[in-house]
Each structure stands twice: as C-alpha cells, then as structure tokens.
C-alpha positions, 0 to 999 in steps of 0.5 A: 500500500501507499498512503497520502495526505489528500487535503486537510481542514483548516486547509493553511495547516496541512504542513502540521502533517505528514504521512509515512507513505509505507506504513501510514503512520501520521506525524506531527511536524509542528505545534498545535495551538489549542486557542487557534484551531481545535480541530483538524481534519485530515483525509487520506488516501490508501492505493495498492499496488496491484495491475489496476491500483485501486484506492480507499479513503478514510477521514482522520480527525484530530481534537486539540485538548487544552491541558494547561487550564 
C-alpha cells in the first residue's frame, strides 16, 4: 500500500502533517495551538499496488485538548 495526505481542514495547516507513505503512520511536524484551531481534519488516501491500483479513503480527525487550564 501507499498512503497520502489528500487535503486537510483548516486547509493553511496541512504542513502540521505528514504521512509515512509505507506504513501510514501520521506525524506531527509542528505545534498545535489549542486557542487557534481545535480541530483538524485530515483525509487520506490508501492505493495498492496491484495491475489496476485501486484506492480507499478514510477521514482522520484530530481534537486539540487544552491541558494547561
């Protein structure tokens, strides 16, 4: 399989993601700021590798918690 990141939601923070396009592991490349945006929404992408890929999709949401107060 292959995975990606198709789009995200608040569209201006899909650099915070990234996607390990082997095992689909989903990492946090920056901060999150819970008085900015508390939650994002990622869609992803899952393609085989077979003779006629074929492709499934999934939304990912992320709920940002505010533990300092």
């Amino acid at each position: 399989f292959s995975y990606s990141i198709l789009s995200s939601v608040p569209v201006d923070k899909r650099d915070l993601f990234t996607i390990d396009p082997k095992a689909g592991e989903i990492r946090l490349t920056g901060t999150l700021d819970f008085e900015d945006v508390r939650l994002h929404e990622l869609q992803i992408e899952a393609t085989d590798k077979g003779t006629v890929p074929l492709s499934g999709h999934c939304s990912v949401e992320l709920e940002v918690v505010d533990v300092n107060d």
